[in-house]
C-alpha positions in Angstrom: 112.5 -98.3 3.1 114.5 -98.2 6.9 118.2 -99.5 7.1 118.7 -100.3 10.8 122.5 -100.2 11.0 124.4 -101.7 14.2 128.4 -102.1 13.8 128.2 -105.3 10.8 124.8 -106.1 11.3 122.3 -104.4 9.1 118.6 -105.0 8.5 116.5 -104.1 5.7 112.8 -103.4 5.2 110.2 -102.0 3.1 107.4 -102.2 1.0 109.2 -103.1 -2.3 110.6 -106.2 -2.4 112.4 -104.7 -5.9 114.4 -101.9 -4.5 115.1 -104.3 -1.1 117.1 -106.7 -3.6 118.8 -103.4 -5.4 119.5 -102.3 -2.0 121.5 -105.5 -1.3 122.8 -105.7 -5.0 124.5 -102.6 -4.6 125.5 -103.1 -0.9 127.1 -106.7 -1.5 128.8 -105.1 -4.9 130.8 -102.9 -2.6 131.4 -104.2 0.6 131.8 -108.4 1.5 128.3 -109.2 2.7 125.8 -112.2 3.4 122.1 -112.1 2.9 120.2 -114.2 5.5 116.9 -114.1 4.0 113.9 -113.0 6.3 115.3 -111.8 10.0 114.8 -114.4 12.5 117.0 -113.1 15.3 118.7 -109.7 15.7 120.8 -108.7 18.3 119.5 -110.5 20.5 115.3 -110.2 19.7 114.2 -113.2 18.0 111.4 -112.4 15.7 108.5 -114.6 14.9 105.9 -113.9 11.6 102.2 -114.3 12.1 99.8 -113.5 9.4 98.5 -110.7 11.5 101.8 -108.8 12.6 105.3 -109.6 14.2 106.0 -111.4 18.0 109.3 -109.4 19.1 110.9 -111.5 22.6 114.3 -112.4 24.1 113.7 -115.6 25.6 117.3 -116.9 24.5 118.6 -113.8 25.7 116.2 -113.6 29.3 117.5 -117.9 29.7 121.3 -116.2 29.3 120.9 -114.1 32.1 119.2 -116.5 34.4 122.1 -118.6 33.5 124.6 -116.0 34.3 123.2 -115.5 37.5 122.4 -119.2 38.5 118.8 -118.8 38.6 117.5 -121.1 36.0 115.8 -123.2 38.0 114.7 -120.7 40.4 111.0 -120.6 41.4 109.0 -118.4 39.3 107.1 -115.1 40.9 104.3 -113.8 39.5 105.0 -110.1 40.0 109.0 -108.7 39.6 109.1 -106.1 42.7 106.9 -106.7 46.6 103.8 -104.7 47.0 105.9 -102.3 49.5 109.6 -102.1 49.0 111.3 -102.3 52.7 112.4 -98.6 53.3 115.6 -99.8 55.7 118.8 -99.3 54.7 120.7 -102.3 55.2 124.4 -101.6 55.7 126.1 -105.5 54.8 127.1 -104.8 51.8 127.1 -107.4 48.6 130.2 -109.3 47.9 130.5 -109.1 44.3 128.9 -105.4 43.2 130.6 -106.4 39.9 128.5 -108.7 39.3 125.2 -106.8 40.2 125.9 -104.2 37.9 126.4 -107.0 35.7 122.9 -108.8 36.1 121.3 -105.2 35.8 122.6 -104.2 32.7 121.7 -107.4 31.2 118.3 -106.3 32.3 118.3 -103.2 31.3 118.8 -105.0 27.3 115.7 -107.2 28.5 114.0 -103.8 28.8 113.7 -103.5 25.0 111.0 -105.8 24.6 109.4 -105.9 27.9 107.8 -102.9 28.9 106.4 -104.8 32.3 109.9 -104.9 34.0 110.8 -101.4 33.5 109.9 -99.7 36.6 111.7 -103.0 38.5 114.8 -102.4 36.6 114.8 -98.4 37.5 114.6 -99.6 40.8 117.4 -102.2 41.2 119.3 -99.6 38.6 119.1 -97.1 41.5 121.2 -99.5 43.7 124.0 -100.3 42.0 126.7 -98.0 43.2 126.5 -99.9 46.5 124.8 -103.0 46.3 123.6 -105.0 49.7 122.6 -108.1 50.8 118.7 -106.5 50.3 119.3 -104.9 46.8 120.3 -108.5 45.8 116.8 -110.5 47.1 115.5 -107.4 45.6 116.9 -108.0 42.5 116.5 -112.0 42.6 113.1 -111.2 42.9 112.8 -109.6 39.6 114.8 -112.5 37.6 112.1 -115.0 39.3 109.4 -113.0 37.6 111.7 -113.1 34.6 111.6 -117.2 34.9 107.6 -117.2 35.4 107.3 -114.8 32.0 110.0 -116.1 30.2 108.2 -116.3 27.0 106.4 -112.4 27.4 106.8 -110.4 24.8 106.0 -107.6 21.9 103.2 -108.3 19.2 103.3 -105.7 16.4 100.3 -105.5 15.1 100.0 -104.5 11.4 97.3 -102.3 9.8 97.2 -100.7 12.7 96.0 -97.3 12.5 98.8 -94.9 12.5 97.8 -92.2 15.1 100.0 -91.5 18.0 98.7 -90.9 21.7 100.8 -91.6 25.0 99.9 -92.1 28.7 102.1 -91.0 32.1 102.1 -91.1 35.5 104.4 -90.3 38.1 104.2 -90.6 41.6 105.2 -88.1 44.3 108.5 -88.1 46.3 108.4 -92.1 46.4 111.9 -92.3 46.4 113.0 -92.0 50.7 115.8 -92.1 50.2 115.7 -88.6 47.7 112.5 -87.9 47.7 112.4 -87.5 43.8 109.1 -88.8 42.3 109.3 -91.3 39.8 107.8 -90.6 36.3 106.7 -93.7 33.7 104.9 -93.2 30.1 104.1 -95.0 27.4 103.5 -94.3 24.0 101.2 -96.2 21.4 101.5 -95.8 17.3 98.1 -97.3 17.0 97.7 -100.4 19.5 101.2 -101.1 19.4 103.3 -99.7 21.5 106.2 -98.1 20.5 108.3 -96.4 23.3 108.5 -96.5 27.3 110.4 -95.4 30.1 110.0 -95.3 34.3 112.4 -92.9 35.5 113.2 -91.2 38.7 112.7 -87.5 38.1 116.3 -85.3 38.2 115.3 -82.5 40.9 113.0 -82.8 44.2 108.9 -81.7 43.1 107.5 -79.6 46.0 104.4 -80.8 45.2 102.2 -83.7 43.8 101.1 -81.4 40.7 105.0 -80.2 39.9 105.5 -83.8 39.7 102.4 -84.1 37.2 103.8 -81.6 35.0 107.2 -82.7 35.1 105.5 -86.0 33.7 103.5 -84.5 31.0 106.3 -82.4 29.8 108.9 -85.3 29.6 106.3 -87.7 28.1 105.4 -84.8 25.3 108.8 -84.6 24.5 108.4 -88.2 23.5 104.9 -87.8 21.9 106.7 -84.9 19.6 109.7 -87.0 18.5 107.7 -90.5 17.8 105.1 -88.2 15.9 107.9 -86.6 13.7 110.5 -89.2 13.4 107.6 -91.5 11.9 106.2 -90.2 9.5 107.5 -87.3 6.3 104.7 -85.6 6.7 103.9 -85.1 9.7 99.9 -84.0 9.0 99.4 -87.4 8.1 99.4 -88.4 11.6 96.8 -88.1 14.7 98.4 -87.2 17.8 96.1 -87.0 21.1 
């Protein structure tokens, strides 16, 4: 049984229908509470049961912040960042960094069940202490890919097999403005995946395989964690 807990929102699962309504019995006995039935929406992810697993999205949420930004009619873009960002600095600055910072932390919530935005959202995360007239097409470009996969989301498959491997990659000094390399991983508990991150590395790599390393020892970090935190015994589970 898990108990995910967020200020007065709580939601409850397990494999015992019978100890679930105790759970609530007990928990409505002592504090003023309202059972909702089977979870729709939570905090934002709307959930959707199919016979074969759960569809996670924030399509409400994702139609809020093209909304916000007045880009709900905008033309969709098949791909959220240009095939090679412009390395110029541009020095007119944005009128309203407020409301970048804004618009990216929105994103940054959108994050949680869209992997595929990630490493756009590092990016326009990187340029919000001083926001220009470029970071902003930049980051218009990423809520017209947000229009065109509006409806993208998580499936969670179940009986799913329960071992856990992950995948990085990192690139070398791609950042020219730092010239810190950029690390992204994934990690999968069976096919579904369960955690991810692109993330400009802290210190400068001297070399294409420091930056490697850096990546492999950050990503089994992650692989160690998701292995133990999911599971009591923690022989039970593969992890490659």
């Amino acid at each position: 049984m898990y108990l995910l807990l967020y200020v007065d929102d709580i939601l409850l699962t397990g494999s015992s229908n019978t100890l679930l309504n105790m759970l609530i019995f007990q928990l409505s006995s002592t504090f003023s509470m309202k059972d909702l039935g089977p979870v729709h929406y939570f905090l934002g992810i709307q959930i959707k049961t199919h016979p074969s697993g759960l569809f996670l999205s924030q399509t409400k949420y994702a139609e809020q912040i093209l909304n916000n930004a007045g880009m709900l009619d905008c033309k969709p873009m098949s791909t959220p960042l240009p095939l090679k960002l412009n390395s110029s600095v541009s020095t007119a600055k944005y009128p309203d960094p407020s409301d970048f910072r804004s618009i990216v932390g929105a994103l940054q919530y959108l994050t949680l069940t869209r992997p595929d935005i990630s490493y756009a959202v590092n990016i326009v995360c990187q340029r919000m202490h001083e926001p220009t007239l470029a970071d902003f097409d930049l980051l218009k470009r990423v809520l017209r890919y947000v229009k065109g996969t509006i409806f993208h989301g998580l499936y969670i498959h179940k009986n799913s097999k329960l071992n856990v491997q992950a995948f990085c990659d990192s690139d070398w000094a791609g950042c020219t403005s730092t010239r810190r390399s950029t690390t992204g991983f994934c990690t999968f508990l069976g096919c579904n995946i369960i955690s991810w991150s692109a993330k400009r590395q802290p210190t400068v790599s001297r070399s294409s395989t420091e930056t490697e390393y850096r990546a492999l020892a950050l990503t089994a970090a992650e692989l160690t964690w998701s292995s133990a935190s999911r599971s009591r015994d923690p022989s039970a589970m593969n992890t490659n």
